[in-house]
C-alpha positions as CSV (number, residue, x, y, z in Angstrom):
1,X,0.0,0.0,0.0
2,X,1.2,3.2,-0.8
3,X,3.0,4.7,2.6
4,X,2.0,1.5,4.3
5,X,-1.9,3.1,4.0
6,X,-4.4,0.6,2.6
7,X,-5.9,1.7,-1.0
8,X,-8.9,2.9,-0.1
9,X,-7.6,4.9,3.3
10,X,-5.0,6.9,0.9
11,X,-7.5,7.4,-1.8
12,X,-10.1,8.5,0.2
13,X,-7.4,10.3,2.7
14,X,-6.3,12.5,-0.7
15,X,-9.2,13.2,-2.4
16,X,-10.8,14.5,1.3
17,X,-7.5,16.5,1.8
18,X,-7.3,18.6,-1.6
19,X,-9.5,21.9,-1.8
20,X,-10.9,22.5,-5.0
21,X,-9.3,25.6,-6.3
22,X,-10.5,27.3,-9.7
23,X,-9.6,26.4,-12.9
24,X,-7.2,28.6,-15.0
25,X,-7.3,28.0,-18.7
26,X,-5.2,29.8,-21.3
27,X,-4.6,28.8,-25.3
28,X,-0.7,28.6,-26.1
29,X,0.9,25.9,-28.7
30,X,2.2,22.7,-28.1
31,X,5.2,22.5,-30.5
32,X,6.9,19.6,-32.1
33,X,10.7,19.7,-32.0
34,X,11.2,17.2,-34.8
35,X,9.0,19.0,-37.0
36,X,10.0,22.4,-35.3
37,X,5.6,23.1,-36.2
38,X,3.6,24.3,-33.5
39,X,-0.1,23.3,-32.7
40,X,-2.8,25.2,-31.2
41,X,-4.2,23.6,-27.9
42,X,-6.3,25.0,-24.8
43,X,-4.7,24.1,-21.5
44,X,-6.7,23.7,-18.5
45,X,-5.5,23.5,-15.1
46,X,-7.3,22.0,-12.0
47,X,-5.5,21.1,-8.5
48,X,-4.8,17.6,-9.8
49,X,-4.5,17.7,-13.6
50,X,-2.9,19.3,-16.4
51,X,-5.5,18.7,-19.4
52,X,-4.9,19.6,-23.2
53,X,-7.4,20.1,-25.3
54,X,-7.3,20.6,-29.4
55,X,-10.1,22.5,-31.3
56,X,-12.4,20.6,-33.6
57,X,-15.7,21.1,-35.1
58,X,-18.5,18.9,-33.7
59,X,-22.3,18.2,-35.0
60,X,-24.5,19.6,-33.0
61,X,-27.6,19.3,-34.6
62,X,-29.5,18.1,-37.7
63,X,-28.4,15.2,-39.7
64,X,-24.8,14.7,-39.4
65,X,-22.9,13.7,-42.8
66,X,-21.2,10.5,-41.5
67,X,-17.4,10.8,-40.9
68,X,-15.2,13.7,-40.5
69,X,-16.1,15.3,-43.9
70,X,-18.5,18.4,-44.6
71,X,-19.2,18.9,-48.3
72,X,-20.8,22.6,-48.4
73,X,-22.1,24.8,-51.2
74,X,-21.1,28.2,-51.6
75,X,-22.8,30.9,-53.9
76,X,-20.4,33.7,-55.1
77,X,-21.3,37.1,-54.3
78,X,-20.6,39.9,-56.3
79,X,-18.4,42.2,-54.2
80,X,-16.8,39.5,-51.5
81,X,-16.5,36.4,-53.9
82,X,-16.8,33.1,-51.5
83,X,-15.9,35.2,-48.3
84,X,-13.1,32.9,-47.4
85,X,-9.4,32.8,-47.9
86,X,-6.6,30.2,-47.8
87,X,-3.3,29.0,-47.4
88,X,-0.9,25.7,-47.5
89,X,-0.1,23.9,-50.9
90,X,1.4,20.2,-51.4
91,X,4.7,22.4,-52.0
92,X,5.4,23.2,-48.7
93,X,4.0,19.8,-47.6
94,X,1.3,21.2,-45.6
95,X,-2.8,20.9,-46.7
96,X,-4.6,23.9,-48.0
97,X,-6.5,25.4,-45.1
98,X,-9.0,28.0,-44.8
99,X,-6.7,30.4,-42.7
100,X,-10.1,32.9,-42.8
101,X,-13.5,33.5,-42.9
102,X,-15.1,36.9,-43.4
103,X,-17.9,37.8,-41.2
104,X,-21.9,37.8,-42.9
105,X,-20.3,36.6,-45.9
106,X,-20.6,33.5,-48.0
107,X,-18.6,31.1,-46.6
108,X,-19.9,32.7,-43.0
109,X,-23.2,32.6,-43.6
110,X,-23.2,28.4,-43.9
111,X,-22.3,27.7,-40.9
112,X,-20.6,25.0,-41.8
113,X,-16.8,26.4,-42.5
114,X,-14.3,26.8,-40.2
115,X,-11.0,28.3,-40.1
116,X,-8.7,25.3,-39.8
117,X,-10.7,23.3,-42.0
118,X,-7.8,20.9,-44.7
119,X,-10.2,21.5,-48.2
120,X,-10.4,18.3,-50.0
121,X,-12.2,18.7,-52.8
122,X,-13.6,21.5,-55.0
123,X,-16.8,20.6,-57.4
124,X,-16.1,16.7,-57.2
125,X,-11.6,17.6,-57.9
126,X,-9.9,15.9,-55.1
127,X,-6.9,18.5,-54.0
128,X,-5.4,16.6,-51.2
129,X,-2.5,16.5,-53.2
130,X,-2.8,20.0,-54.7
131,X,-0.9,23.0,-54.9
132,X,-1.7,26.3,-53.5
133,X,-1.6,27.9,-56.7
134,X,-3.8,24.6,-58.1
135,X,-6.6,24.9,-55.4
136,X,-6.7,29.1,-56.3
137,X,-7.5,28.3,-59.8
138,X,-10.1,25.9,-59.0
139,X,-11.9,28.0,-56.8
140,X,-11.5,31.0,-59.3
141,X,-12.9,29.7,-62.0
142,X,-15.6,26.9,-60.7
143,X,-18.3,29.4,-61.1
144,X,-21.3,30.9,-59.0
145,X,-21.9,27.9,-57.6
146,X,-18.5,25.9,-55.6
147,X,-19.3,23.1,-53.8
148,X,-16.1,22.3,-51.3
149,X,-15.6,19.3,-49.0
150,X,-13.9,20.1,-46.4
151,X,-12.0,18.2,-42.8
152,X,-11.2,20.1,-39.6
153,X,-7.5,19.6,-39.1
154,X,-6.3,19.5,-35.5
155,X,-3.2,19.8,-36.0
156,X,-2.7,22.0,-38.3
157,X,0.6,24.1,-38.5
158,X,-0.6,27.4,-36.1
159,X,0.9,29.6,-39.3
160,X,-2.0,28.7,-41.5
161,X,-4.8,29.5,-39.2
162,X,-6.1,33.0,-38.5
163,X,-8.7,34.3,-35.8
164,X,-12.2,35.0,-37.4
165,X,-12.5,37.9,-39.7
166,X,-8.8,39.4,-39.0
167,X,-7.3,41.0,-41.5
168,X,-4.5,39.2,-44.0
169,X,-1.0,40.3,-44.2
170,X,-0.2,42.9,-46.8
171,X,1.0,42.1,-50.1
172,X,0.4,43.3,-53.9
173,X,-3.1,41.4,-55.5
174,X,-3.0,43.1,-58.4
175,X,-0.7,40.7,-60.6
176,X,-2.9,37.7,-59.6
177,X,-0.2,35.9,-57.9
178,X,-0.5,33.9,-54.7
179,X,2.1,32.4,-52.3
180,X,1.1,29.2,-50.2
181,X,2.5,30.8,-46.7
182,X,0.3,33.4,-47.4
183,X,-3.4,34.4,-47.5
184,X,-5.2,34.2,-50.8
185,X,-8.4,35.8,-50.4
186,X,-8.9,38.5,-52.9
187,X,-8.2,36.1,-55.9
188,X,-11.4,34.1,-55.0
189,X,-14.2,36.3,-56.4
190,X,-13.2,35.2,-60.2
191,X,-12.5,36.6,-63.3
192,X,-15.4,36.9,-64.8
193,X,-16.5,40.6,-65.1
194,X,-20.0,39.7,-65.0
195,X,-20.7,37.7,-61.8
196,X,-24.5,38.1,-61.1
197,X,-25.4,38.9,-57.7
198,X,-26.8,35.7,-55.8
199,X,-28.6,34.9,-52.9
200,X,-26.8,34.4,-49.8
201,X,-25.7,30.6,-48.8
202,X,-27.8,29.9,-45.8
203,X,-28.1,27.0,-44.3
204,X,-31.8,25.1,-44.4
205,X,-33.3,23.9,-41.4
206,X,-32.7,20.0,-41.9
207,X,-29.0,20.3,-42.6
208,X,-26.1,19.6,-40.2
209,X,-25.0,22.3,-37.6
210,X,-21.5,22.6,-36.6
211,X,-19.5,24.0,-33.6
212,X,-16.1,24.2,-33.5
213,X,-14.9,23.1,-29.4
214,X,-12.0,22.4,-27.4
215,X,-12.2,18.7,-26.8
216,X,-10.0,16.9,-23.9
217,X,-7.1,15.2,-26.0
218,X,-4.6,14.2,-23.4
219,X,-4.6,14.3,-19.1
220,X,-1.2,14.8,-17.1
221,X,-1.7,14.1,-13.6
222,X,0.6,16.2,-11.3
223,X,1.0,14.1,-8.4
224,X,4.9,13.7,-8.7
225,X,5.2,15.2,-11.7
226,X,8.4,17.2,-13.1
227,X,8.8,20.2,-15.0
228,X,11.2,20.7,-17.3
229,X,12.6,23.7,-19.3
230,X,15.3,22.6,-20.9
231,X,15.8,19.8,-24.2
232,X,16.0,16.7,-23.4
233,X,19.2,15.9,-21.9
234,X,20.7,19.4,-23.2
235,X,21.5,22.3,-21.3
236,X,19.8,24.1,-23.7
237,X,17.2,26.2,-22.2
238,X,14.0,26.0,-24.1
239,X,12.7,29.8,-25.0
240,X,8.9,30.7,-23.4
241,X,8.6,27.0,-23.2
242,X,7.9,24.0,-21.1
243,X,7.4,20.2,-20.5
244,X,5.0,18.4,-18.1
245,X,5.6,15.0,-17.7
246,X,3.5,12.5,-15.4
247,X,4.7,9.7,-12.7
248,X,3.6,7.1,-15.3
249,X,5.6,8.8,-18.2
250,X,2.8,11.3,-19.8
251,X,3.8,14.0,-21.3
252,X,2.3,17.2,-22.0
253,X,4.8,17.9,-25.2
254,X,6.0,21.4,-25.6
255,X,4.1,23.6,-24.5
256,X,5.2,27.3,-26.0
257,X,3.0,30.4,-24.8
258,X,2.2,33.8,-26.8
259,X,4.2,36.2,-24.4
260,X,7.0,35.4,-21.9
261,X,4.8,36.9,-19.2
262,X,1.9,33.5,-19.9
263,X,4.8,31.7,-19.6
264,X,6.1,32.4,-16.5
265,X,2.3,32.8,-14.9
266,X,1.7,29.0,-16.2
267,X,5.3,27.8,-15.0
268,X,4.8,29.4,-11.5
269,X,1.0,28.0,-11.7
270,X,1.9,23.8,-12.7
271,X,4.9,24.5,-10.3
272,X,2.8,25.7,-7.3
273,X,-0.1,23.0,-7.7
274,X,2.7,19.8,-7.9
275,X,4.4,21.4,-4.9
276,X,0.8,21.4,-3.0
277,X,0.4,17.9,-3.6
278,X,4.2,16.7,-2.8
279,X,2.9,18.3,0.4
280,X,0.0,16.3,0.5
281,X,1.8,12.8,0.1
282,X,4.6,14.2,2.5
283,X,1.4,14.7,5.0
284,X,0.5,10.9,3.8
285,X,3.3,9.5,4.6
286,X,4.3,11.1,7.9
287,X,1.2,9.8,9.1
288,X,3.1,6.5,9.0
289,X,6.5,7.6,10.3
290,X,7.6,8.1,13.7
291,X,8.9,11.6,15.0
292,X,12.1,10.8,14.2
293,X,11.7,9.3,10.9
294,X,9.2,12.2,8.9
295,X,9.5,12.9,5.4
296,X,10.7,16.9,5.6
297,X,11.4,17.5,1.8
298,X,10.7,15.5,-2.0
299,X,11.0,17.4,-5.7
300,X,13.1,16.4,-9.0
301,X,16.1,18.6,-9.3
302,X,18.6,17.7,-12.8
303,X,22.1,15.7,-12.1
304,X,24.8,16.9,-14.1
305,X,26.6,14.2,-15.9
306,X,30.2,14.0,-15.8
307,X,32.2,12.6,-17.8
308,X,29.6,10.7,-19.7
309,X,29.7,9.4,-22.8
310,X,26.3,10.3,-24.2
311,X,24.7,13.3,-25.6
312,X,22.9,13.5,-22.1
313,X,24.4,16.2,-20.0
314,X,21.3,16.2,-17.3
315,X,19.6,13.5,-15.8
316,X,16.2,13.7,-13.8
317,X,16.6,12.8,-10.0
318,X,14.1,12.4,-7.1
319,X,15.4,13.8,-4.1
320,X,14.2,13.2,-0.8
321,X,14.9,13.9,2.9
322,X,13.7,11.7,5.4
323,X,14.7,11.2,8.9
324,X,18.6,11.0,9.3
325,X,18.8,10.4,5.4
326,X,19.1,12.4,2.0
327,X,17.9,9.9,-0.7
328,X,18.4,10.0,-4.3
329,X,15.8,8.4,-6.6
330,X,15.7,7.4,-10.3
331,X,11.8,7.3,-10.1
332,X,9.6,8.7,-6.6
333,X,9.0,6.3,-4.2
334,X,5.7,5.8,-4.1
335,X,4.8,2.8,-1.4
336,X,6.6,2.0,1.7
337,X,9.2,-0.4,0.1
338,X,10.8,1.8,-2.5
339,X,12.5,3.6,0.2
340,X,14.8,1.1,0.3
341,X,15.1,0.8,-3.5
342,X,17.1,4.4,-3.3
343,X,20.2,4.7,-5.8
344,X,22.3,6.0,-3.3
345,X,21.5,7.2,0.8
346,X,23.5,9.5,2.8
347,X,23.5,10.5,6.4
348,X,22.6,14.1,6.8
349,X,25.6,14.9,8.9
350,X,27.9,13.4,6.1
351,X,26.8,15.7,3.1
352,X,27.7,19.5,3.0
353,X,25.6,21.7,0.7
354,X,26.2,24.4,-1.1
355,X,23.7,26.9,-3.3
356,X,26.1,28.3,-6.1
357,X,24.6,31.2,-8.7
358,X,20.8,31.0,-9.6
359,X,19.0,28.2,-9.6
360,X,22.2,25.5,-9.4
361,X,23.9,23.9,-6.4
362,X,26.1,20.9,-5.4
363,X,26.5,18.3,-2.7
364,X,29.3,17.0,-1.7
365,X,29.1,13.2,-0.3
366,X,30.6,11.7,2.4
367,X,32.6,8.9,-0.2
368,X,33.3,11.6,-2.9
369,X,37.0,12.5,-3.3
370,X,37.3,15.3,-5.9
371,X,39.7,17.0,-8.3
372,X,39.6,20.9,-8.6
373,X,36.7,21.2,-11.7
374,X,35.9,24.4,-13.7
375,X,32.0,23.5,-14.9
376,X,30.1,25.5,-17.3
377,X,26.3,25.2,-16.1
378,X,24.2,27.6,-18.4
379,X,25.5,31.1,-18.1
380,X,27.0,30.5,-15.1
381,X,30.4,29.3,-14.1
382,X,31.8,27.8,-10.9
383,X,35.0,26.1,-9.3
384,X,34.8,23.5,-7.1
385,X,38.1,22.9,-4.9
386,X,38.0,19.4,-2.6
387,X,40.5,17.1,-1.7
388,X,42.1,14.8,-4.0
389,X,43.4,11.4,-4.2
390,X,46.3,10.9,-7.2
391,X,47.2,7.4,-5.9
392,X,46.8,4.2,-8.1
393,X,46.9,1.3,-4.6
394,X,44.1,-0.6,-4.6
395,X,43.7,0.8,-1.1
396,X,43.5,4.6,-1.6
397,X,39.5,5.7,-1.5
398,X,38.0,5.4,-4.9
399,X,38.3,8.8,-7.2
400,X,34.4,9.6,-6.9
401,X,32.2,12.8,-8.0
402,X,29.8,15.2,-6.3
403,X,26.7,16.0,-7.4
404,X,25.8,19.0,-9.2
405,X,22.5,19.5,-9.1
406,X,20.1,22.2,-10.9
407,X,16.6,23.5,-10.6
408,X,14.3,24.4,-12.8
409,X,12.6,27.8,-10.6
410,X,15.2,30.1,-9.4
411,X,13.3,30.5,-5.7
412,X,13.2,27.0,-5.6
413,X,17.1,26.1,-5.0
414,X,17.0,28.7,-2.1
415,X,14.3,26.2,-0.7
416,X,15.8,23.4,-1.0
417,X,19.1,24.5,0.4
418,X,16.7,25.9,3.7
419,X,15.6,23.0,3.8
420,X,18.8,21.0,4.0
421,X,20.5,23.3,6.6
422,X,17.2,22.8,8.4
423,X,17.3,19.0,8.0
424,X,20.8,18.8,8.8
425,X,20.2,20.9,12.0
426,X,17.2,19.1,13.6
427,X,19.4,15.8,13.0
428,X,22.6,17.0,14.8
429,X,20.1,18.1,17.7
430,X,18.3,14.9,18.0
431,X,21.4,12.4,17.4
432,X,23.2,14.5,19.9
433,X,26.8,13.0,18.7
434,X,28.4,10.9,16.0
435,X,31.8,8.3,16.9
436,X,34.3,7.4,13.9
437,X,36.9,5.0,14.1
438,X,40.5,6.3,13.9
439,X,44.3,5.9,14.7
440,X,46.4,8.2,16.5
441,X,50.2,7.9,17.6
442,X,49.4,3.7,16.4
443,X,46.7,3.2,18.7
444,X,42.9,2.5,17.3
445,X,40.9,5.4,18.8
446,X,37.4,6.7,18.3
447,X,36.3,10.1,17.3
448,X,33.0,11.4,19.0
449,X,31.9,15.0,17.4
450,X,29.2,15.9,20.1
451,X,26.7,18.4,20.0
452,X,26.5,19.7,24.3
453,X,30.7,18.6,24.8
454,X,32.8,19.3,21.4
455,X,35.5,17.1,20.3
456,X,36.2,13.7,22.8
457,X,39.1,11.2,21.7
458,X,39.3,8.0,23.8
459,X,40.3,4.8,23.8
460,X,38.0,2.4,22.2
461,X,38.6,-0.7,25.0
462,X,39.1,1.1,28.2
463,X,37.0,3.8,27.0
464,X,39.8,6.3,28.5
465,X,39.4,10.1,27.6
466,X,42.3,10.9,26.3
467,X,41.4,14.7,24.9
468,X,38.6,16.7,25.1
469,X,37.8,20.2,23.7
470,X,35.2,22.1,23.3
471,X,34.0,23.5,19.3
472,X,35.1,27.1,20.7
473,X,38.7,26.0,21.0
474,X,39.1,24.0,17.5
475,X,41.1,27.2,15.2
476,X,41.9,25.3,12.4
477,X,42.7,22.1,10.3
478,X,44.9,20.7,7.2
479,X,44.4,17.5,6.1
480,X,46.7,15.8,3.7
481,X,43.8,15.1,1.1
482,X,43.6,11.3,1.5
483,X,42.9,9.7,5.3
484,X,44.9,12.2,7.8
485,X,43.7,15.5,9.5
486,X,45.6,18.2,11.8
487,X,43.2,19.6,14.2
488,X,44.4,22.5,16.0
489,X,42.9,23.3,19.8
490,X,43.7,26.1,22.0
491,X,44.6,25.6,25.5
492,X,42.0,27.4,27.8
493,X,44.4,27.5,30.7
494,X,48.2,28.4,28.4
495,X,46.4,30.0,25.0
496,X,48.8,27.9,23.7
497,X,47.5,26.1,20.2
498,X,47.7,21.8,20.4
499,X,48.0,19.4,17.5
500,X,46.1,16.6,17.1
501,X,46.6,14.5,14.5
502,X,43.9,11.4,13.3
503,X,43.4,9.4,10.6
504,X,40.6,8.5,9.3
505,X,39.2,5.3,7.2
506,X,36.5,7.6,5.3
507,X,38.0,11.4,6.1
508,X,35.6,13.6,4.2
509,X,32.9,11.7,6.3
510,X,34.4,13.4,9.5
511,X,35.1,16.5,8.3
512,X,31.6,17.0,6.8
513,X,30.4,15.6,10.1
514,X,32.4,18.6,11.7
515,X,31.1,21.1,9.8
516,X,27.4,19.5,10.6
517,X,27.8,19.5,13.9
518,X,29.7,23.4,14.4
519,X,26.7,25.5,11.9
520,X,23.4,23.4,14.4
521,X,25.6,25.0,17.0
522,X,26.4,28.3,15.5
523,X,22.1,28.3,14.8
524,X,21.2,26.8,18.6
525,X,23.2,30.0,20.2
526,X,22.3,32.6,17.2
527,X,18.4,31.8,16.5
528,X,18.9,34.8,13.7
529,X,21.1,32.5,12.1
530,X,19.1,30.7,9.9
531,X,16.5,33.5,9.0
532,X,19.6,35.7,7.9
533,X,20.8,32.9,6.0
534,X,17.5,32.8,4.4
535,X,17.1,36.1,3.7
536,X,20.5,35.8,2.0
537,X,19.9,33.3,0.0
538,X,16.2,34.9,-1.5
539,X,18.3,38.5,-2.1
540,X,21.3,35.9,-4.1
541,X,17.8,34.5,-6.0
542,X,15.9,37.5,-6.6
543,X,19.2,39.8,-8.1
């Protein structure tokens, strides 16, 4: 069950927990990076699902003509010829569409024409295979009376469709030419000089009526879901444009919006309603936990790649914190048991984190020996400088990696990296101390870093203190990059500083462990501590 919950408690538990909250709907274009066309859709957002919806034209009444295909007649009129105007052409390998139709005019006054509609035949002529300039003669010259059949095309290129009586680009008429990316409109009243006026083209009472509607195409549940901005694998950001894709591998496509201000409204919007129900499944699962155990913080981040080869630079990860433990997940854990299904699990006090620019950070892990790295991330540019390990025995550490890690809000690495330092804090509180194996002067010692006494070094049999000082008095370290560390106390009676020197199976462990430990201090005696460390981190974000 998911959380250890039986099926019907969490389904019932969720559905009882969500407010409803009003829909927001906006049109924008869902855009195809192979084709590099972009499609007209409706997107509607609820609390719990992302739907997109395409336009097509649906019978509403009357008797409808069997398939997808209208056939309609149209009488020429004298001034605005079939009222109508076109574009596409097998040239360009698009279908001729009506891009236009002019209000109270011919083509109008069916009711049965739509912009959008893919024209496949004119008086009986199939044109599916037609070009533009092909389909303008036909219609020119097939008289007063032009009887067009006609299917609505859903996805037609957003180019070739036009709102409802706006006005076509500008360009000369007058030699007769047309162009198929183009509206030809003008060129549709004929030649003939002597075009009768006739009666309007109404529709009779027993024919067909049409609507053209947005119709559900495709539902993204956001429960888990991840955003992303950028091209698949790339670090190439994608302009005014995003990706919704569900737990059980959905996807919205591409969704492009009309101005970067829709944009950034719709990002913030799909952002905000998947963060509300993380909470929800945090709130699920806590339920479940003990005290010391609660889920504090889920959300995808990207893993930078390094060193790979693939044409993959960024990889999706879960993160999550939970208890003593930061977890990284290929997929979200969604019952009980895939907690333990984790790619890799860290101890709190063992990772130090580190917010770098806008939107990116890193973590560096407790088994992780580094080499000094310059990394290009976007537009922005870091070093990171650890220690390093050049030997080839079979005994030094392994050469390992950190993670570097991006988001894809700006606010929401600031949140992350509050939450961490949070995390990290309540755990040093609660755990009160860690104890590491070490060596010192050829003895085996242990190391206990503790959160009420300092530093402690004793022997591991008799349990014999042999030093003890407090975090106050530690004013510095070296450490040789591989196992041993210099930690340098001051004497509180003779100010005079004292060596100790450790070593240390797994040495960045400690050290990271240190740092733990001496910041929960720093924020136990200072409670403005983390509060100006937020506030420093939203000015970094906002700037």
């Amino acid at each position: 069950g998911w959380w250890g919950l039986s099926p019907p408690c969490w389904a019932t538990g969720l559905q009882m927990c969500l407010p409803r909250s009003p829909t927001k709907t906006a049109v924008a274009l869902l855009y195809d990076e192979e084709s590099e066309n972009a499609y007209d859709v409706r997107l509607k957002l609820t609390k719990e699902v992302l739907t997109i919806q395409k336009q097509d034209v649906v019978c509403v009444g009357g008797s409808h003509q069997g398939r997808n295909h209208r056939t309609v007649t149209l009488r020429r009129q004298a001034v605005s010829g079939l009222g109508l105007s076109i574009k596409g052409g097998s040239e360009h390998n698009v279908p001729v569409v009506i891009s236009k139709i002019f209000k109270d005019q011919a083509a109008d006054q069916t009711g049965m024409l739509f912009v959008g509609d893919a024209v496949l035949q004119v008086n009986g002529i199939n044109v599916e295979n037609a070009t533009h300039e092909e389909v303008v003669h036909l219609l020119r010259n097939a008289g007063n009376e032009v009887t067009i059949t006609v299917e609505y095309l859903r996805e037609a290129p957003a180019f070739l469709k036009l709102p409802l009586g706006s006005p076509g680009p500008s360009s000369d008429h007058s030699s007769g030419a047309s162009s198929p990316l183009f509206d030809s409109g003008l060129h549709l009243n004929g030649n003939s000089s002597n075009t009768a006026p006739s009666s309007p083209s109404s529709p009779i009472a027993k024919d067909p009526r049409y609507e053209k509607r947005w119709l559900d195409t495709l539902s993204v549940p956001l429960s888990m879901a991840r955003i992303s901005r950028y091209k698949a694998g790339a670090e190439k950001l994608r302009w005014n444009a995003f990706e919704v894709l569900a737990l059980d591998g959905v996807s919205s496509g591409v969704l492009r919006f009309y101005t970067a201000q829709d944009g950034a409204d719709w990002l913030r919007a799909v952002s905000a309603n998947i963060r509300e129900l993380t909470l929800q499944n945090m709130k699920m699962a806590n339920k479940c936990c003990s005290p010391s155990d609660q889920v504090v913080h889920m959300g995808w981040v990207n893993e930078k790649l390094q060193g790979a080869d693939s044409s993959q630079t960024f990889r999706p990860k879960f993160l999550a914190l939970k208890g003593p433990s930061f977890y990284v997940f290929s997929t979200p854990p969604v019952s009980t048991f895939d907690w333990v299904r984790a790619e890799r699990t860290y101890h709190l006090c063992e990772v130090l984190f580190k917010v770098h620019k806008v939107g990116i950070f890193f973590l560096l892990l407790a088994e992780d020996w580094l080499v000094a790295t310059n990394l290009l991330l976007g537009f922005q540019i870091f070093t990171v400088r650890t220690r390093a390990s050049h030997c080839c025995s079979s005994h030094a550490p392994p050469p390992g990696r950190a993670m570097f890690l991006n988001v894809e809000l700006r606010q929401r690495a600031g949140r992350v990296g509050e939450v961490l330092q949070r995390a990290t804090f309540m755990e040093v509180q609660r755990t009160g101390s860690r104890t590491y194996m070490c060596s010192w002067q050829g003895e085996m010692l242990c190391f206990t870093v503790d959160f009420a006494m300092g530093f402690t070094c004793f022997e591991s049999k008799t349990k014999n203190v042999l030093w003890r000082f407090k975090f106050s008095q530690l004013k510095g370290s070296s450490d040789d990059g591989k196992t041993r560390v210099k930690l340098l106390f001051q004497n509180l009676d003779t100010k005079q500083i004292e060596t100790k020197e450790l070593e240390f199976q797994d040495l960045t462990a400690v050290l990271h462990c240190i740092h733990s430990f001496i910041a929960a201090k720093v924020a136990s005696v200072d409670p403005g501590f983390m509060d100006s460390q937020s506030l420093a981190t939203k000015y970094m974000y906002s700037s």
